[in-house]
N, C-alpha and C positions, 0 to 999 in steps of 0.2 A: 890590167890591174884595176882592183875595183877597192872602195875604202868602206870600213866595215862602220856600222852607223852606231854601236855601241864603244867599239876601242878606239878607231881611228885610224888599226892597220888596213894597208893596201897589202892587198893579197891578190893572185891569181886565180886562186881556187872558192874565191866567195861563195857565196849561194843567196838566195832568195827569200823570205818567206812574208806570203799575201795574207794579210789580217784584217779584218772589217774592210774592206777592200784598199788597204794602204802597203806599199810594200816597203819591206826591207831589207837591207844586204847585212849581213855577217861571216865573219871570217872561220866562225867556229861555233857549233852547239853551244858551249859555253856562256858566248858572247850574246845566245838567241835566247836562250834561258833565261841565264839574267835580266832580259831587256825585255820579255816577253811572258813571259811564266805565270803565273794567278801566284800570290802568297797566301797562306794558309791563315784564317786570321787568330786561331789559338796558339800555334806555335811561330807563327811566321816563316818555314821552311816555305819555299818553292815547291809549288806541287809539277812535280813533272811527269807521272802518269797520271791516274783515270781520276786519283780525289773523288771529293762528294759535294754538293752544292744544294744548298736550298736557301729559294728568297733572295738569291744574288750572293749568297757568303759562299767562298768557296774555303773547304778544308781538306788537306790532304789524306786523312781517314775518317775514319768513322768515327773511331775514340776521339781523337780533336773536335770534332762534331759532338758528341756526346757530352766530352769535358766544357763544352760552349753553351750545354743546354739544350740543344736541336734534337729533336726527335721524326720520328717519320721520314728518315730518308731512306730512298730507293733508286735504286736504278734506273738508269735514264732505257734503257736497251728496252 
């Protein structure tokens, strides 16, 4: 049993995840999300796919980006 560093349950089935090299256990996606996740800074949703970023602001689209002013963003690929 391991305890999940965002709820506090012990769960069996934990998992892992290594960030700027610090780790942590959670019991559930959920839990990694919430605890982990970039917020959007227009709408403040959780960005949980690919978002856009520029300057250090992260936002979940483009329009959020757009609605913020930012211009000239591209793809990181």
């Amino acid at each position: 049993m391991r305890t999940c560093n965002a709820c506090g349950n012990q769960y069996d089935k934990c998992f892992d995840v290594i960030l700027n090299a610090k780790t942590y256990t959670f019991d559930s996606f959920e839990c990694a999300i919430n605890s982990l996740a970039p917020k959007c800074i227009h709408c403040e949703c959780k960005i949980i796919g690919h978002g856009v970023e520029q300057e250090g602001k992260f936002y979940c689209c483009a329009n959020c980006a757009k609605m913020s002013g930012t211009t000239n963003l591209r793809d990181r690929a």
